[in-house]
N, C-alpha and C positions, 0 to 999 in steps of 0.2 A: 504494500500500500504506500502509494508515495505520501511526502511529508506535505502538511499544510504548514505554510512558512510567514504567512504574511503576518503571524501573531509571534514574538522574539522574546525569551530563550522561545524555541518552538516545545510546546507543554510535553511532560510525558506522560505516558496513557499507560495504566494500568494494567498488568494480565489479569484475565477472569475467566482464563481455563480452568481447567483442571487442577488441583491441589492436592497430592499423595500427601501420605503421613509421613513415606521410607521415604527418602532420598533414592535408595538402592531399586525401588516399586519399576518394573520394566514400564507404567506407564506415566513417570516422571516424564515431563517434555515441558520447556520454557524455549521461548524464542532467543535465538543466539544475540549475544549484545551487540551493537553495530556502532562505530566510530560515527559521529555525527562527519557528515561531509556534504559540499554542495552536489547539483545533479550530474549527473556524470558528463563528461567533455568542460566541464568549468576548465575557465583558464586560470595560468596564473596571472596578477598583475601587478605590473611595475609602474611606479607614478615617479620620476624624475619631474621637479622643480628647481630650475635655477634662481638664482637672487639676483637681481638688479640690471638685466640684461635687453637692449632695447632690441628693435626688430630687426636692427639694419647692421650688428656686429657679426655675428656667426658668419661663417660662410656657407653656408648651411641657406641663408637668408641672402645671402649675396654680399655678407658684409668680410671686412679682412682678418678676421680672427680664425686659423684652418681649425676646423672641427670636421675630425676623418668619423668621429661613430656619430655624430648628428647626420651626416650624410651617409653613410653606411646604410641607417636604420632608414632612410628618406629613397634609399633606390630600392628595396624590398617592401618600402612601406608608403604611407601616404603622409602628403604637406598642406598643412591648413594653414593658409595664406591669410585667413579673417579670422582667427582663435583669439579669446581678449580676457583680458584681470582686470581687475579695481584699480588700478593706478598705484598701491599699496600695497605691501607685505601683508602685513596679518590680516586685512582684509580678504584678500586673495586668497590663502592657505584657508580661512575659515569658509571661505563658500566652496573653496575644490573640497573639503574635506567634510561640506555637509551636502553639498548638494541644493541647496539656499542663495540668494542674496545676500548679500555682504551686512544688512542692517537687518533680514529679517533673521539672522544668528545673533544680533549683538554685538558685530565686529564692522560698526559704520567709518570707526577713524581704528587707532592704534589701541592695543592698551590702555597704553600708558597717559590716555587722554578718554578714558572710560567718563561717563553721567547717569545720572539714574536714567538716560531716557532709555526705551528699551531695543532703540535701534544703535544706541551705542553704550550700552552694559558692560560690552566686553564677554558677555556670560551667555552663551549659546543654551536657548532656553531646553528643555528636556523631549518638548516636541519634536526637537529636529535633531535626531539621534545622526551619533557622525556614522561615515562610510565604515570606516572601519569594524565601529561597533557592529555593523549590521552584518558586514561577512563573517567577522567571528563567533558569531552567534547563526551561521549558517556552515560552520565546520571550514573555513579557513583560518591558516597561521596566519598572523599577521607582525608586522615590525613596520617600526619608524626609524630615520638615519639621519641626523641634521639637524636643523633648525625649527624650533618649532614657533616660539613668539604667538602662543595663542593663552597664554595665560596670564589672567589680569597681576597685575603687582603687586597686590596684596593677597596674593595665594601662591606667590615664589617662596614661601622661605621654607624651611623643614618641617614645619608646621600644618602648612595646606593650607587650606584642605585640597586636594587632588584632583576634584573632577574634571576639571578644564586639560590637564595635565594626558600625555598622550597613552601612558600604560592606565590612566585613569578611566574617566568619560570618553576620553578618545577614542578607544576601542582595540589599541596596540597591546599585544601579550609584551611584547619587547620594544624599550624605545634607547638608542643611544643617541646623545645628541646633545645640543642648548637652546635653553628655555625662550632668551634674549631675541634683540633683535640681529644681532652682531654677534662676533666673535675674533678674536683672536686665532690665525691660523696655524701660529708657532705656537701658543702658551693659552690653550683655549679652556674655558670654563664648560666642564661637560659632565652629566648626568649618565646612571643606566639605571632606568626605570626613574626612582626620586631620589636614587641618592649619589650624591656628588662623587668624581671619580675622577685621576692623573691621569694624561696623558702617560704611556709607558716609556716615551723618550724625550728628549728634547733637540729644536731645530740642528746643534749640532750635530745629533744623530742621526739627522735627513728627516726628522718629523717635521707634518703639513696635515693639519685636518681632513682637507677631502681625501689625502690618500689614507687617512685613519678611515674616513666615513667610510669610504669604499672597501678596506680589510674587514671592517665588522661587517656590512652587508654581505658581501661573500663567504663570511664564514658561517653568517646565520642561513643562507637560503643552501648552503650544500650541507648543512646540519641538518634542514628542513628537507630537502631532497631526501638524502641517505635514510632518515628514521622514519619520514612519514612518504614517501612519493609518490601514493595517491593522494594525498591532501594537497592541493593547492593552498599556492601562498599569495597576499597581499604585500607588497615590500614598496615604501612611500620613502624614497631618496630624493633629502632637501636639502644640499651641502649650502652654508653659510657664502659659498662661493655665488658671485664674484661681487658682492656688497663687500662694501669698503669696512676693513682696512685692504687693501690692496694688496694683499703676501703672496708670491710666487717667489721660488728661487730662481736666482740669476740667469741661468742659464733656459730659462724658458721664457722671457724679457728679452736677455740679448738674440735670439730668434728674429725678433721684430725692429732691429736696431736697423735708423734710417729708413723705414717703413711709413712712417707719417709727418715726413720732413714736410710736406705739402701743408700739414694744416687742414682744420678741421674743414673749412668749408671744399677744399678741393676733395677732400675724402667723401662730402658723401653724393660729389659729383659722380664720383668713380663706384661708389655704391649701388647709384639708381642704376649704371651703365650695367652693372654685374647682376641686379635683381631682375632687370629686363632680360638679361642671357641666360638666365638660368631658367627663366618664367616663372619666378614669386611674387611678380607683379605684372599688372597688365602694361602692353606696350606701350599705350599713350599714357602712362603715369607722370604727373608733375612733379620737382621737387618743391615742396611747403616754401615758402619763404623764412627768411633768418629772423627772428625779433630784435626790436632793438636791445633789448635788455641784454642780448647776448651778443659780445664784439666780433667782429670779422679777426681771422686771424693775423691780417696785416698790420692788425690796428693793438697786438700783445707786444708787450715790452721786448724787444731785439735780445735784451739780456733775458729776458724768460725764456722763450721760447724753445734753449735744448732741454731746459725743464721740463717743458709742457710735454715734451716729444715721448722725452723720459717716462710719465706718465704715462701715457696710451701705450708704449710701448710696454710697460710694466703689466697695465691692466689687458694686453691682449696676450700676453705670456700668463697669467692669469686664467683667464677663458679657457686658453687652449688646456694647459695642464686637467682646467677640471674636467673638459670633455675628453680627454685622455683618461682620466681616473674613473668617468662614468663608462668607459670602452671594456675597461678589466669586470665591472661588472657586468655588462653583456656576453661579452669573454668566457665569464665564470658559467650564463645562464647557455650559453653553447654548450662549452666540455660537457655540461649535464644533463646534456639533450632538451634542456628545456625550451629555449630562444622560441622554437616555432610556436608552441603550443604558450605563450607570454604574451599576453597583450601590456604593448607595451606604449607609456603615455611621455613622451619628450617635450614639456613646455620649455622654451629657452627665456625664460624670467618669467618674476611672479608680477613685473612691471616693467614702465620701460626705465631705461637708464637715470639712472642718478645722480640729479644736477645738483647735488648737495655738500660738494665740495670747492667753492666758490668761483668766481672767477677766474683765479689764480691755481687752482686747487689745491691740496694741502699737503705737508709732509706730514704732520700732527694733525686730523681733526679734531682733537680733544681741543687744539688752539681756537679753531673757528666757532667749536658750541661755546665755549666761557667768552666769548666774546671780546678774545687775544689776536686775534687774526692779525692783525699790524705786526705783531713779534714775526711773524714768518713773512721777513722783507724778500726781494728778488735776490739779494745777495747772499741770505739764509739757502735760501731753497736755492739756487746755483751751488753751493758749498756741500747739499746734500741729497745733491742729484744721485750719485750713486749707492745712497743708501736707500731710495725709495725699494720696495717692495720686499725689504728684509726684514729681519728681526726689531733692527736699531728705528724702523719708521711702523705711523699707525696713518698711512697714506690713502689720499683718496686724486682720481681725476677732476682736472677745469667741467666747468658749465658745457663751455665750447665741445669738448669730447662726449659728451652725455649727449648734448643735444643731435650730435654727429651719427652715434649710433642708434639713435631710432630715426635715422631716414629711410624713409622719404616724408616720415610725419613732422605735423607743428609738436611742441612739446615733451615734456620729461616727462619722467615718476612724479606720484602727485599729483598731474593734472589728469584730472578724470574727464573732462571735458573733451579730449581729442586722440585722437588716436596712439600719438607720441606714447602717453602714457598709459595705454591699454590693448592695444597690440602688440601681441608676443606669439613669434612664430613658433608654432609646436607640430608635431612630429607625431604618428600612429602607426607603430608597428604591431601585426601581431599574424603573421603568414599564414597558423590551422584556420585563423576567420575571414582573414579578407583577401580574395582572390584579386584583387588589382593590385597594381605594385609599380610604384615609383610615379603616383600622379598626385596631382593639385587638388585639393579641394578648397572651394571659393565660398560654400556658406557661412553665412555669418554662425560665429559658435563660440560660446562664453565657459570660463571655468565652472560655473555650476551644470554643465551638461555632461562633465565628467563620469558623477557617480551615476546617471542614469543610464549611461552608457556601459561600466560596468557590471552593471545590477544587469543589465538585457544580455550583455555577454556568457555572465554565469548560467544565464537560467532563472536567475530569480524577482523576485516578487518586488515590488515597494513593500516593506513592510505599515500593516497600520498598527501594531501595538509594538515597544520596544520595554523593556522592563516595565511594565504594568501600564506605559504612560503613553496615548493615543497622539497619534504621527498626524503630523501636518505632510502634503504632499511635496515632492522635490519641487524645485521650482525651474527646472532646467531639461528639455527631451533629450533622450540619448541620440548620439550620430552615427548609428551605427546604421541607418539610412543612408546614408551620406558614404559609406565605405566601400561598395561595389556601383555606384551610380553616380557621377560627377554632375549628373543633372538633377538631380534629384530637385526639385525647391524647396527652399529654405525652410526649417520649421520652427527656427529661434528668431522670430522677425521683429520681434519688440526687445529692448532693452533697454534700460537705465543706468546713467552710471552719475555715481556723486561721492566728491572725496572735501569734506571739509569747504562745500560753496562752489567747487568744479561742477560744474552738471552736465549731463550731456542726457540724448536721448535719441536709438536709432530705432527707424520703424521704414520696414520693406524696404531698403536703400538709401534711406533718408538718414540725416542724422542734423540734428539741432544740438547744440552749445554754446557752452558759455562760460570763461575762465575767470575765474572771481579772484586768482590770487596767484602768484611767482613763486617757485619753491625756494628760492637765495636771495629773495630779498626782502628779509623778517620785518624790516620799520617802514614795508610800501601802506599806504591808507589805504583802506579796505573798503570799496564803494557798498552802499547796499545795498543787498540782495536785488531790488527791484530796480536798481539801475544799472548794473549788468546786463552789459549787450551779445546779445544771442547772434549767433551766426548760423547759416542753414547752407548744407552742402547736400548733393547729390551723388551719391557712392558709382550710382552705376556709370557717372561719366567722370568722376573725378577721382579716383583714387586714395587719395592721398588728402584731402580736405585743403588741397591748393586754392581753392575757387569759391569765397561766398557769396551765396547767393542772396541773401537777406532781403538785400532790399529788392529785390527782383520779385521774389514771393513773398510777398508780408504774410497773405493769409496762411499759406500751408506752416510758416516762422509759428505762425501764433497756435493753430491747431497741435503742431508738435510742443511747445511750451505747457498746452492744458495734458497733452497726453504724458507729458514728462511728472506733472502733479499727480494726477492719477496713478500712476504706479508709485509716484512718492508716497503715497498716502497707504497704499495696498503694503508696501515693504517697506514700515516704519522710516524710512528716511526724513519726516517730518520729525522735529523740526529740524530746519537745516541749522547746523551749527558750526561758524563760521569764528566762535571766539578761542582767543588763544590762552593770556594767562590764565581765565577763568577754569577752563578745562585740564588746568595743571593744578590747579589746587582742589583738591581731593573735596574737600570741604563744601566747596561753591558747586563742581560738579555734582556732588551727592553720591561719591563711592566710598566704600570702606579705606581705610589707613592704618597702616600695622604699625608702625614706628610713631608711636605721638609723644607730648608731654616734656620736660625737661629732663627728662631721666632714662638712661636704659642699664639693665645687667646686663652682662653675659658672661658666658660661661665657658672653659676650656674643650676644647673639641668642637665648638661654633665654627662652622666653613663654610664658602662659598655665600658668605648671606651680599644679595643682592643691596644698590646704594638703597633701592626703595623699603629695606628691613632695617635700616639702622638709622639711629635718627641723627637728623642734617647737621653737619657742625659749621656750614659754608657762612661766610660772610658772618660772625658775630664769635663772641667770646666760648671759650669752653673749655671742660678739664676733663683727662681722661685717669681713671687711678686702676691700678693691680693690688690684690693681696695675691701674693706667692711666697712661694720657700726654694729657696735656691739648691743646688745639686750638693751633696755627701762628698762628692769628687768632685776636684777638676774647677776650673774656673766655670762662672755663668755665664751661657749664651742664648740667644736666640730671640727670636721676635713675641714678643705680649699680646699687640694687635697692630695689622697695618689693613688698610682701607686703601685698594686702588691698586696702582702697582707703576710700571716703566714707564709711561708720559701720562703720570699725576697721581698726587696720594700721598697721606703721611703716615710714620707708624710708630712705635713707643716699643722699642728694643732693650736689648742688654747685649755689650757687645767687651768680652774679656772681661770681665765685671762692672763695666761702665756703663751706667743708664744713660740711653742717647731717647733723642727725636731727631725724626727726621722731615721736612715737610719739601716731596719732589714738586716742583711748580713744570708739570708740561713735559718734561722729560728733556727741560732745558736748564734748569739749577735745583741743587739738594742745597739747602739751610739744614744746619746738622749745629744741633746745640746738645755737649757731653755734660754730664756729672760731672765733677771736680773731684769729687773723691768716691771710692768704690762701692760698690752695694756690699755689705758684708753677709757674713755666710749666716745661715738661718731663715726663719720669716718673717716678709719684710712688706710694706707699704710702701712704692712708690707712684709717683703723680706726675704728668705734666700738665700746666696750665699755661693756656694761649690768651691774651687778652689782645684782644682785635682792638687796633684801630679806632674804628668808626670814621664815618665820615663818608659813606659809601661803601660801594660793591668792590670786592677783589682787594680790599686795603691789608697791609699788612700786619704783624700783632707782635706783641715781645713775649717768649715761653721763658719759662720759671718749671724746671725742675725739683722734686723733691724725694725723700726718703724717712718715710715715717713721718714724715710732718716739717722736715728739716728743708732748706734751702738749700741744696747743691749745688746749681750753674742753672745759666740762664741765657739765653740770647735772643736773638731777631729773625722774625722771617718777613721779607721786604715785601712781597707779593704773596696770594692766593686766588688760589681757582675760582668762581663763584658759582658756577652753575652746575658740572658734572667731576668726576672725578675721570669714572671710567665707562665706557657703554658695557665693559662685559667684565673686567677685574670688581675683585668681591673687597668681603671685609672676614678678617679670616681669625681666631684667637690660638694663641701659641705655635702659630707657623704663618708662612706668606704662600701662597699656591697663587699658581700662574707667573707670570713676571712679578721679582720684587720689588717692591718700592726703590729701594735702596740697592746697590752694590757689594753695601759694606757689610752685609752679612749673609751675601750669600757663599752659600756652604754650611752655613752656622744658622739659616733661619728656624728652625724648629727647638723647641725653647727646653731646655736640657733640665732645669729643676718641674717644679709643681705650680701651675696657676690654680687660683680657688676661684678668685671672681674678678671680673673688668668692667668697669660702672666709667660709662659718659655720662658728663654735666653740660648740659650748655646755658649760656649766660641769654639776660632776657633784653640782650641789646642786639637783638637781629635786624639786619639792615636788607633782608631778601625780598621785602617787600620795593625797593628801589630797582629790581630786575624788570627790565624791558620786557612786559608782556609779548611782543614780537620773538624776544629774541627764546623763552621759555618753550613756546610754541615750536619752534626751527629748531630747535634742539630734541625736542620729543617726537618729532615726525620725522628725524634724520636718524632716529637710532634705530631704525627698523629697514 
């Protein structure tokens, strides 16, 4: 009797045969137990997600970055030329991952800019159970590998609670990976399941995240092969690559060296010429025009310039590496004979490219969120040209490069209003399903059409109950129409898209928009809402949204404006919310807040806590104190707590028995203020107190060390951070993980006697309220 599946876990049904007394009775007989599994020929499936990657870099898309398995998979498979996201990371991940629209999950903006409304909660309500959940509860393995950035900020710490979290509500038996929106590619902050875990080497040893993401993926699916291989697997690979920090090693940079001596706008001349020859675009396509807000390359300082090159050059040594690393796992799914029978999902970004690295772009972006950016002069960045994409940089690409690689469209990441920011070309392999191979498909097709597409592959059902709790239907038709008929018509003819006042709205060919805001320029005036001017393009003649039409057709401008409200109104996106500091303070938004009050403990063995779990010591006074007892042997070493790590952070060590502070400003000077005389042996209370300034943001403060109460030494730290420390280094108690703040103890970070407790004080002379709402905002929508 086949299984009725639309009801999840699917119930179990009682025997009400026969019942012997003997076990030994010859007419003892029970139905044999059977492994739960989906229906027979399910595939397995691979969802590959890149970060930050616009439509016009891969070569794959016609752009200069060689990607040999993006093309691999694209001559045995099929290319979706109009595949589109949110303009945003966690957006995007939350509607591929539920099968929803982006606000009707609760994930309208980021996190980390969560409000009670309930199109931007953050909190994926229980109606709309994710993908994953629904195959494992239909007898698939499943695993996540990457990035995840779907869990609000006040449910990171050790504490939870879980459900947002991927082995949690997600629906993943295994997730390895980070929570954030970012990460660190040498010295990265990574979970398996909830709890935090080392890399097993470090960059000297050739370690690089994607090539870790991709050993764990490979190890988990020939695990899954080998013990179970008639179970199908789910496996949702989402390397933190290539969102900035920009880490590749050298030798996969210098690849691309003098590759883009031309500059950004002759590149994406050379691009439309390449996406015409390959046919990922239609032949009469326009290229968009340049905005003013973004300079012609002629018009970059002479002296920048082998900078900028440097950049691109970094970031397409970048690309390639990952689509190299995602090749070993196709690789691995051949040797296993699985490839054919893998339907397999290639988005090449979960947006388009990220124009969040300024003009100039950065070797530090930690400098451009604290709103330092002037410290990283032409002559800085000339000086550290060749360390971009190493260990020693937390480097991001110019405006100009960003904009470059989603050509032939207007716009970056962020803007949901145009294409730029929501066309991402992806890739459908899967050879046992679809009998065409190596063609185009041109229907319009959104990330939320994923899971349905899955669901019709396996054989199964929408489910309508999922743990006891009644399913709203997906909001996205599968394309698996679309997979042996290139004519098919369209059957995702309507969509909406809105990222923080972006809107846009495409119906049968049409698409209406309207940009309310610049992703790099935090202090532009914000027109409102009703005076934002809509532009109207016609897809089937224009490509590329070169041509508006607006004033040409008022009326059809106006009818697509009311039909853009209407689905606003359908998929919670009302109200639009377009404010910045407000939606950074937890308070005014109306979300929970884990870190509050003047006071926190903690306690030894506390790691990896995110900046959002400890409370803010930025811009105002504060004391940090230890009670501990130093070692039986040997002199004292090792770190008490540091907060942050290589470019920003300070921490409160013992280093040969000398209690130090250290406070790294940027990863451009340490302020190191020693004890004068030694901690002696025993247990002992010591403290540092910082008294800030005032007078504003980022001022500097005088520390005063102590020992039991006593005065030790004391000195100055001239400057502070005031906005972020790190997008992805923690706050750690009796060791430093990930890069450490400091130099000076490393080898000796792990803290060699006994901590009992570490109490932050902060003073009630906070100055954070003088932060540029602008610039709050630009720093929360850039760390994703």
């Amino acid at each position: 009797m086949a299984k009725r599946r639309e009801v999840l876990p699917i119930p179990d049904r009682q025997h009400l045969g026969l019942i012997t007394y003997d076990a030994k009775d010859p007419d003892t007989s029970f139905p044999p137990i059977e492994p739960l599994l989906p229906p027979e020929g399910a595939p397995n499936v691979l969802v590959i997600l890149l970060d930050d990657v616009g439509f016009g870099a891969s070569s794959a898309f016609g752009g200069p970055v060689h990607s040999p398995t993006a093309e691999r998979l694209q001559r045995n498979g099929l290319t979706y030329n109009r595949f589109h996201t949110t303009a945003l990371c966690a957006p995007t991940r939350a509607a591929l991952l539920s099968g929803r629209n982006h606000h009707s999950v609760g994930m309208g903006m980021i996190t980390e800019t969560a409000t009670a409304a309930p199109g931007s909660s953050g909190l994926r309500p229980n109606t709309k159970a994710a993908l994953a959940m629904t195959l494992k509860l239909n007898g698939y393995s499943t695993a996540q590998f990457g990035k995840c950035h779907e869990v609000p900020p006040w449910q990171t710490s050790p504490v939870g609670p879980f459900d947002a979290w991927p082995t949690g509500g997600g629906g993943f038996e295994h997730f390895y990976g980070f929570i954030g929106g970012e990460n660190n590619q040498y010295y990265p902050a990574l979970y398996e399941g909830i709890v935090p875990v080392e890399a097993d080497r470090g960059p000297d040893e050739g370690y690089h995240l994607t090539e870790d993401l991709a050993d764990h993926a490979i190890e988990w699916i020939r695990t899954q092969k080998a013990l179970a291989p008639d179970k199908p697997f789910f496996a949702y690979f989402a390397p933190g690559a290539t969102h900035a920090p920009h880490h590749v090693p050298p030798e996969w940079a210098d690849k691309y060296a003098g590759r883009f001596a031309d500059g950004w706008d002759a590149q994406r001349e050379s691009i439309l010429a390449e996406q015409k020859r390959r046919g990922v675009v239609p032949p009469d396509t326009e290229l968009s025009a340049r905005p003013d807000a973004i300079p012609a390359w002629d018009e970059m300082d002479e002296a920048l310039t082998p900078v900028l090159e440097r950049q691109m050059e970094v970031y397409a040594g970048f690309l390639e590496h990952t689509d190299f690393h995602i090749g070993r796992v196709v690789d691995a799914l051949e040797a296993l004979g699985a490839l054919d029978n893998t339907l397999v999902y290639y988005i090449i970004g979960d947006n388009g490219a990220s124009a969040e690295g300024t003009v100039n772009g950065a070797f530090n972006e930690m400098a451009n969120f604290n709103g330092l950016a002037a410290i990283e002069t032409p002559e800085f960045m000339a000086a550290m040209k060749e360390k971009l994409g190493t260990p020693e940089a937390y480097n991001h690409y110019s405006v100009g490069w960003a904009w470059a690689m989603c050509s032939p469209f207007q716009w970056t990441k962020q803007v949901a209003s145009h294409w730029g920011g929501t066309r991402n070309g992806t890739i459908v392999h899967w050879p046992a399903g679809i009998r065409s191979k190596g063609g185009v498909r041109s229907q319009f097709t959104h990330v939320i059409d994923v899971a349905a597409t899955v669901l019709e592959a396996a054989g199964l059902p929408e489910p309508t109950f999922v743990n006891g709790v009644q399913q709203s239907p997906l909001e996205g038709p599968s394309m698996m129409y679309t997979f042996d008929d290139p004519d098919a018509p369209e059957r995702h003819d309507l969509q909406y898209f809105e990222m923080a006042g972006n809107r846009g709205i495409y119906y049968k060919g049409w698409s209406a928009v309207t940009r309310h805001s610049t992703p790099w320029l935090p202090n532009e005036e914000l027109p409102a809402l009703d005076d934002d001017v809509w532009e109207l393009y016609d897809g089937t003649s224009d490509w590329s949204q070169a041509r508006d039409l607006a004033d040409e057709k008022p009326e059809l401008l106006a009818s697509l404006q009311r039909l853009w409200l209407i689905e606003a109104v359908k998929y919670n996106v009302l109200p639009i919310d377009d404010r910045r500091f407000e939606r950074l303070n937890a308070t005014i938004a109306g979300r929970p807040q884990l870190a509050t009050g003047p006071r926190q403990v903690l306690f030894p063995g506390m790691k990896r806590l995110s900046e959002h779990s400890v409370i803010d010591i930025k811009n105002r006074s504060f004391s940090v104190t230890a009670a501990l007892e130093t070692p039986k042997k040997g002199p004292t070493d090792g770190v008490v707590i540091a907060q942050g790590g290589r470019f920003g952070g300070w921490a409160l060590y013992v280093r040969e028995n000398c209690v130090k502070f250290v406070y790294n400003l940027l990863g451009m000077h340490e302020f190191v203020i020693d004890a004068t005389e030694d901690l002696p042996s025993g247990a002992h209370q010591i403290r540092a107190r910082f008294d800030y300034d005032g007078g504003g943001l980022a001022k500097g403060g005088d520390v005063t060390l102590y020992i039991d109460g006593r005065s030790v030494g004391a000195g100055r730290v001239d400057r502070t951070q005031p906005m972020i420390f790190s997008a992805d280094e923690t706050t750690d108690i009796g060791d430093d993980y990930g890069m450490p703040v400091s130099d000076d103890y490393v080898g000796h970070s792990k803290f060699n006697g006994r901590i009992d407790v570490v109490q932050i004080d902060v003073g009630d002379d906070d100055h954070s309220h003088l932060i540029d709402p602008a610039e709050v905002a630009r720093i929360a929508t850039s760390r994703q």
